[in-house]
NUBABA-881861 format. One record per atom (N, C-alpha, C): y, z, x; residue in one letter. Coordinates in steps of 0.001 Angstrom, whole numbers, plus 524288, in hexadecimal, padded with zeros to 5 digits. Example, Ala and Ser with C-alpha at 12.3 -4.5 7.8 and 13.67 -1.06 7.14 Angstrom:
7E9C681E7883386a7EE6C81E788300Ca7F31C81E7883390a7F73681BA883232s7FBDC81BE483566s8001E81EBE83264s
//
This chain:
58E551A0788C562x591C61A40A8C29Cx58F301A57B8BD67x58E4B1AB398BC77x58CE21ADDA8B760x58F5D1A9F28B20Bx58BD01AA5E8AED9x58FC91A9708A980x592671AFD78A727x595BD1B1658A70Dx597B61B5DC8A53Dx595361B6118A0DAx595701BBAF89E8Cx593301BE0789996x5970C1BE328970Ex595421BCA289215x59A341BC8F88D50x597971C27488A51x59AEA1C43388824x59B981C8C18857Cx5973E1C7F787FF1x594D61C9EB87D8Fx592401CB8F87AD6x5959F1CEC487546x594EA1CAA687299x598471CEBD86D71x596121CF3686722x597841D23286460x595AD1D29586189x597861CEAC85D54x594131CB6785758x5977D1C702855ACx59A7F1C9958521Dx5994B1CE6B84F98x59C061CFA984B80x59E2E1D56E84C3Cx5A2F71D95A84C5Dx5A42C1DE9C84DCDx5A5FB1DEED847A9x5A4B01E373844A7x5A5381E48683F73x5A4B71E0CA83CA9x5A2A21DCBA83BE7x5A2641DA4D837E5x5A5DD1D534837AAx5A94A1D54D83DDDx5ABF01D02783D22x5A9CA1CD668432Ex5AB9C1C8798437Fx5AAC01C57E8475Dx5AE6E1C70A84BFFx5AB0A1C6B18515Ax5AC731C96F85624x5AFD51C500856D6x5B6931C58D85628x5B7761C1798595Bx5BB051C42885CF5x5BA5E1C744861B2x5BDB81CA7286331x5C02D1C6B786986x5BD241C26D86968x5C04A1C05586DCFx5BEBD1C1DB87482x5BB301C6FB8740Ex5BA3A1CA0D878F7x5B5C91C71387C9Bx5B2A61C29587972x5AF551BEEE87CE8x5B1E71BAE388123x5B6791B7B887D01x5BA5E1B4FC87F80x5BCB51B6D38837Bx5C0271BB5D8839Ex5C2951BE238874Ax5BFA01BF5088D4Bx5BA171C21288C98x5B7C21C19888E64x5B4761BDDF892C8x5B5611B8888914Cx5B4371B470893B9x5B9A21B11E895D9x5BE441B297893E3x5C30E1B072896C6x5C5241B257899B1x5C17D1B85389AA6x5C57E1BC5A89F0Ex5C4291B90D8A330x5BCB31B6F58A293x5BB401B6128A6EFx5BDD31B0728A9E8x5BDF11AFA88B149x5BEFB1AB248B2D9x5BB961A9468B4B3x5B7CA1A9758B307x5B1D81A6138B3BEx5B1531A31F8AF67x5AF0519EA68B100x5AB3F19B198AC58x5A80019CE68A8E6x5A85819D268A47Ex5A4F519FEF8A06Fx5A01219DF18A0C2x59EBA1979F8A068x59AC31965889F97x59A3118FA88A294x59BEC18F2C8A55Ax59D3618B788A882x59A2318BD58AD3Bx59777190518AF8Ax592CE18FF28B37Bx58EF418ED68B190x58EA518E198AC1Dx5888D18DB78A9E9x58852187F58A61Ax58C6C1845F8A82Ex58CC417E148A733x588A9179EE8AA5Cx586DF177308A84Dx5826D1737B8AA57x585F716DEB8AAECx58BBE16DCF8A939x5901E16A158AAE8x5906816A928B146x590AE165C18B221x5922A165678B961x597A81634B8B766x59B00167A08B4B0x5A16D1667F8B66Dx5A254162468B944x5A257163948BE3Fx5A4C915E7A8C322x5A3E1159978C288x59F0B158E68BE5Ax59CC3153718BDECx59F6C1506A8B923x5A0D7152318B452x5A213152BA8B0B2x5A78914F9C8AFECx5A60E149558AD77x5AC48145E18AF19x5AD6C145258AA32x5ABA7147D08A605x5AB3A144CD8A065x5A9D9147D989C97x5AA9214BDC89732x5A92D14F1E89612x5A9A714EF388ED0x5A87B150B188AD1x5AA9C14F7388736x5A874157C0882EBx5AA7A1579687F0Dx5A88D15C0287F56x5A68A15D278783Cx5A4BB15E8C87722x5A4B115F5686F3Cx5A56B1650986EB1x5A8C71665D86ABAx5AA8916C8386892x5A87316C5E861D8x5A4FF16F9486105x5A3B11708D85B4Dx5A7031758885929x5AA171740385619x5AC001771585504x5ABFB17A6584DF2x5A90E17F5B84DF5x5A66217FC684665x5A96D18565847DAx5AB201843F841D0x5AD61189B883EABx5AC581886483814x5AB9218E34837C4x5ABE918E7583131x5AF961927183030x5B2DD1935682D23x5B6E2196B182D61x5B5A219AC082B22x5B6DF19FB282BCBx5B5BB1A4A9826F7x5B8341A3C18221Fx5B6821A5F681D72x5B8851A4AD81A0Fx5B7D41A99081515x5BA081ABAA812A1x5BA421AEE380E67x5B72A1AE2A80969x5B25A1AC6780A8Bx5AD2F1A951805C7x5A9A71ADBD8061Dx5A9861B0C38092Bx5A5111B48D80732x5A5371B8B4801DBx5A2B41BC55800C9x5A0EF1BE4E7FDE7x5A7981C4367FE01x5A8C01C27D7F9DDx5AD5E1C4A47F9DFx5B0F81C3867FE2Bx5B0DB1BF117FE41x5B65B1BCF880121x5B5031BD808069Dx5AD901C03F8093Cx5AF701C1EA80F3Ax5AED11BC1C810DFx5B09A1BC3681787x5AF931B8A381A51x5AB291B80881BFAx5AAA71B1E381AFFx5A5F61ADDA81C76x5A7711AAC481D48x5A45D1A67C8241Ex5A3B71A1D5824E4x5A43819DF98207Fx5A85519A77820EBx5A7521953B81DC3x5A1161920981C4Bx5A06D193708217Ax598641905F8208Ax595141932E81C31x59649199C781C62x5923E19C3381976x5941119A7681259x5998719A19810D7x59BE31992F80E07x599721920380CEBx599FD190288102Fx5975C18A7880E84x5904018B1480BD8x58EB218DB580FF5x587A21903280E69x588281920580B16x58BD3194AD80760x58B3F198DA80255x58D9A195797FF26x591211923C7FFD2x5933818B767FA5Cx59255187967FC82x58D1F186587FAAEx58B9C17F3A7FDAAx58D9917BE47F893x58E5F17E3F7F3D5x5910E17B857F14Ax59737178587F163x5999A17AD27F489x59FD3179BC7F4ECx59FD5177797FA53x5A24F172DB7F8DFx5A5941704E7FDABx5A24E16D24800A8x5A34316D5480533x59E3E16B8B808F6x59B9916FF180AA7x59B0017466808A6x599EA1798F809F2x59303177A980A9Cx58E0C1747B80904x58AF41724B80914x588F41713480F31x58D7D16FE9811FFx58BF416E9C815EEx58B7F172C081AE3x58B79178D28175Fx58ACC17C0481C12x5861917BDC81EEDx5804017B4481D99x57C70179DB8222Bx57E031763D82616x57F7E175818247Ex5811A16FE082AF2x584F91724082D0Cx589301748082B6Ax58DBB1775282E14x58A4C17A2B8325Dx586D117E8682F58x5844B1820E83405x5818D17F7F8361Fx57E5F17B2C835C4x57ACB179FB83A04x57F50177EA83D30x581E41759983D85x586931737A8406Cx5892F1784F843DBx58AAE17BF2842C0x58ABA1815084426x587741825384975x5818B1803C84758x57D4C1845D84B69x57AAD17F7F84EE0x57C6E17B4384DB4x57868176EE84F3Ex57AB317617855CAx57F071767E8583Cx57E91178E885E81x57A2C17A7A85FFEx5791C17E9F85F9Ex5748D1836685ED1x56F9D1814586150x56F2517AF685D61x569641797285DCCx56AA31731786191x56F2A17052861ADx570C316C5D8635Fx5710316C99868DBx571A21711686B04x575A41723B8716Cx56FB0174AB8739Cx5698F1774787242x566501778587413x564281722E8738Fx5634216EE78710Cx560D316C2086E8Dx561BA1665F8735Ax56745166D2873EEx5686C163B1878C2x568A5164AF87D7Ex5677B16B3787F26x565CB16D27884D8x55F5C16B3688555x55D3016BEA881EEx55A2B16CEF881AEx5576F165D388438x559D21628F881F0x55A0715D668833Ax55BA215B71887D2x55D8115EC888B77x561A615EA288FCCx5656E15AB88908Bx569E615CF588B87x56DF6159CD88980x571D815F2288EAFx5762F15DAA88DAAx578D21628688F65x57CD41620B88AAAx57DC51639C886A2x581ED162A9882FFx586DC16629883CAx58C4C165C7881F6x58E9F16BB4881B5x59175169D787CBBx5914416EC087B4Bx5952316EC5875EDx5993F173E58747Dx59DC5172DC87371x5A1501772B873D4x5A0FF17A2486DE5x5A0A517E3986BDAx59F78180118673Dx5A49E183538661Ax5A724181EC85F9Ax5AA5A1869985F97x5AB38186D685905x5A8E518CA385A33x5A66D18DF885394x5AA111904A85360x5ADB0192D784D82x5AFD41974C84D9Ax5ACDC19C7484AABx5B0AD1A02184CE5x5AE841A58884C41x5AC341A79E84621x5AF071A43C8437Ex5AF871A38083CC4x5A9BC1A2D183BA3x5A81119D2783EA3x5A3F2199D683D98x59F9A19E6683CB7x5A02B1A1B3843EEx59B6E1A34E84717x59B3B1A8F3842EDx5A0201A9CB84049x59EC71B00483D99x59BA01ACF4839E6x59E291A984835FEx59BF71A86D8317Fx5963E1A732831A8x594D01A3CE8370Bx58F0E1A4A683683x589D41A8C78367Bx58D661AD2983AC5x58BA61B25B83B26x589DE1B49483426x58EB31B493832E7x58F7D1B76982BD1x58CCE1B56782964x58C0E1AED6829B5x588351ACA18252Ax5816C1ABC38263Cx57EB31B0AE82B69x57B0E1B03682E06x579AE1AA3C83126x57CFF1A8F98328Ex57B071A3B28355Dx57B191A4BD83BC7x5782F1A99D83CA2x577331AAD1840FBx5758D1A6CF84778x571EC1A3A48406Ex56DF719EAC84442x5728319B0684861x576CA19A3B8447Bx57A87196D08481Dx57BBF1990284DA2x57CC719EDA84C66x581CA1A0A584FD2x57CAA19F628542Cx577B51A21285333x572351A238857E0x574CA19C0585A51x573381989C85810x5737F1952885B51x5770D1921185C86x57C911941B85CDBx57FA7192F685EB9x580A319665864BFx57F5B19C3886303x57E1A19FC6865A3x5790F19D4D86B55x574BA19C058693Fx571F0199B786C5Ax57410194C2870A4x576AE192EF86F52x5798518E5387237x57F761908D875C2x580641949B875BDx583E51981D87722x5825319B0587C47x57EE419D5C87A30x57B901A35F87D6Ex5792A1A09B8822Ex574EB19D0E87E35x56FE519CB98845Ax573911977F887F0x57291198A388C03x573E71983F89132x574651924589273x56E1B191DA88FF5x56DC018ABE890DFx570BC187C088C3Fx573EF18A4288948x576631867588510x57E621876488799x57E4918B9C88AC0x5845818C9088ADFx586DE1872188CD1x583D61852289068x5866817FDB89316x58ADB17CA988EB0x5868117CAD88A93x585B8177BF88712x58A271787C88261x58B9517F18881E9x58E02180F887D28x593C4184CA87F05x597D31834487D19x59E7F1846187DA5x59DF01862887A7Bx5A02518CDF87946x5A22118D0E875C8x5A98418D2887553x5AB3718B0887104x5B1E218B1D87250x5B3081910686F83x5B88919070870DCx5BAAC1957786FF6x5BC6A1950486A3Dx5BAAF19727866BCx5BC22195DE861B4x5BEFC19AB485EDCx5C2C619A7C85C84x5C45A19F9A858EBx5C25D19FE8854DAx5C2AA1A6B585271x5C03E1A92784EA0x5BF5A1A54A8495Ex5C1FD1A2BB84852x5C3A91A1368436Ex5C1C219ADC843A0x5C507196F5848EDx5C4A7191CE84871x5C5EB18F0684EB2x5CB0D18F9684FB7x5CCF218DD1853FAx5CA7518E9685877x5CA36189AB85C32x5C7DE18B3886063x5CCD018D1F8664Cx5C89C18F1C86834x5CBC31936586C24x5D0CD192368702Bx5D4C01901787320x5D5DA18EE687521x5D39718F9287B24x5D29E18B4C87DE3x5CFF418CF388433x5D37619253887B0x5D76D1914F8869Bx5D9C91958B8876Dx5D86519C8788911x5D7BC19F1988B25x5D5B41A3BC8897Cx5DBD31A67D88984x5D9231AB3D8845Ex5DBCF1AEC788206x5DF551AED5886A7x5E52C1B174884E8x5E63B1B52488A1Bx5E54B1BA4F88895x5E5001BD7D88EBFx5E1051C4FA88C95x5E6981C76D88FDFx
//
């Protein structure tokens, strides 16, 4: 069985973040397995299971340059003086370090899986504050083929909350 094609979208339409929902929809019309023909799990065998969810957000926040909105992280990178704001390098490598962890153990012929659920907040704010490098390799562990096994992403909302399994009703 094909893996279906997911829709192709653009990340940003005028200047704000695409969150129009039309990828989701898209994949719940369908009654096929999204990505479940392309598991290296022998299901049937499987008496015992345990699972890890990472779950990172930084919230938007009203710190930019006349009040616009910016990521909490870029706001930590621009006052390392205040707070624990100091500890934003490690925040982002923490951020991107999937990226290099989930090849790093194929590559070993581990089979790892890990469920990921960033919010939309996080993924703009990194866009805005050029931290392109993350989204790549989170992106990289997403896309290519030999990492999908290994990488969930959950259903997360714009802001924080994660998705209910549920799908919408249309």
């Amino acid at each position: 069985m094909p893996t279906p094609t997911l829709p192709n979208l653009p990340e940003i339409i005028d200047g704000l973040p695409n969150i129009c929902g039309a990828e989701i929809n898209s994949v719940v019309q369908q009654s096929e397995p999204v990505f479940l023909p392309s598991t290296n799990i022998r299901l049937e065998e499987v008496t015992a299971a345990f699972a890890i969810a990472l779950h990172m957000h930084q919230p938007t926040i009203p710190a930019g340059e006349n009040g616009e909105l910016i990521g909490n992280l870029q706001y930590m990178f621009e006052h390392p003086q205040e707070g624990d704001n100091h500890n934003a390098g490690p925040f982002a490598n923490c951020y991107s370090r999937m990226g290099d962890i989930i090849p790093e153990l194929v590559a070993r012929g581990c089979n790892p899986r890990v469920m990921l659920d960033y919010s939309g907040n996080l993924l703009w704010g990194l866009r805005q504050m050029g931290r392109g490098d993350i989204i790549e390799k989170l992106q990289g562990i997403t896309c290519d083929r030999a990492y999908q096994p290994h990488v969930e992403w959950l259903g997360t909302m714009w802001s924080h909350a994660v998705v209910p399994s549920t799908p919408s009703p249309i």
